[in-house]
N, C-alpha and C positions, 0 to 999 in steps of 0.2 A: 461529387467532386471532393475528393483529402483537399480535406484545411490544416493538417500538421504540416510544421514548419521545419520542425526537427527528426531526427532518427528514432525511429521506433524499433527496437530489438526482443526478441522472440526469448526471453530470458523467466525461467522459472524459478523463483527462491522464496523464502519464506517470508511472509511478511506478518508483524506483527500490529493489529488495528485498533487504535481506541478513540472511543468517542462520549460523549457526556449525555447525559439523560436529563429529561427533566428534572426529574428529583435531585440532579447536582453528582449521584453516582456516574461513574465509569465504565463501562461497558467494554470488553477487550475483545477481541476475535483473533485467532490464529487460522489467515490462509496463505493462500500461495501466489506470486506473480501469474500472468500468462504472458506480459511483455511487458515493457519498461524503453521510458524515456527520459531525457533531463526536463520537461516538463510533467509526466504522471506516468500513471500505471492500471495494469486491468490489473482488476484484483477477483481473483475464483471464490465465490463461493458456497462454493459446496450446496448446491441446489436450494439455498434459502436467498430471500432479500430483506435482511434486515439493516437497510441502509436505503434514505429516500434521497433521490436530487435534491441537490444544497445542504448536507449535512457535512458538517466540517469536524475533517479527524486530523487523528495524528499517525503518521505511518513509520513504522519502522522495517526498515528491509536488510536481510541477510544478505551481504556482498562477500560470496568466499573467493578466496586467489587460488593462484597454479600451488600453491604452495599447500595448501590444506586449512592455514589459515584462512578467518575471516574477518568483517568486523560488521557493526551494526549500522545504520546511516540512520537517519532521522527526522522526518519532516513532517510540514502540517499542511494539510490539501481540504478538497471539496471534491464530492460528487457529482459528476458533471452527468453519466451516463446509467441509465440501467438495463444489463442484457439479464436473459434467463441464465447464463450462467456464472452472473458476476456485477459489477460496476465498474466505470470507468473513472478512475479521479487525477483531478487537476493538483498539481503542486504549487507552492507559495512563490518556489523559487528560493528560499532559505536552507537549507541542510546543515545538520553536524555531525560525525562519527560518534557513538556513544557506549560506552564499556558494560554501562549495567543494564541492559534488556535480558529477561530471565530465558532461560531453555525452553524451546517451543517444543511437544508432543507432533512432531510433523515426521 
């Protein structure tokens, strides 16, 4: 039975993932959406799992317009899911657009 309350959309863009390590270092990963909601997102990647349920990141996702432009958005979530080709995570509910997220190799 779907327990989403909201719209889920079939939306591929980049996302930019970090998370904190024991040792207090950061950890970054560059993948990709496979859909997106106002509550989380799958995030692909790339045939590895290096993300456990309950690990709390920070995601930033590439939103471009018709125009060519885009901008960055920004939020902090949890791992709710883990499939073999990705994770599922939950959002705060918080967001801001943000200018400085560097060039992803995507």
């Amino acid at each position: 039975m779907e327990r989403r309350v909201v719209t889920r959309y079939n939306l591929q863009v980049p996302a930019q993932v970090e998370t904190m390590l024991s040792s207090g270092d950061v950890q970054l990963y560059e993948w990709k959406t496979r859909d997106v909601s106002s509550s989380g997102a799958f995030l692909v990647t790339d045939d590895s799992q290096p993300l456990e349920k309950g690990t709390v990141i920070k995601v930033n996702l590439y939103l471009n317009s018709f125009s060519g432009d885009g901008s960055w958005v920004e939020m902090n979530g949890r791992v709710v899911r883990l499939e073999n080709e990705g994770v599922g995570v939950c959002f705060d509910g918080q967001y801001q657009f943000v200018s400085n997220v560097p060039d992803l190799n995507m």
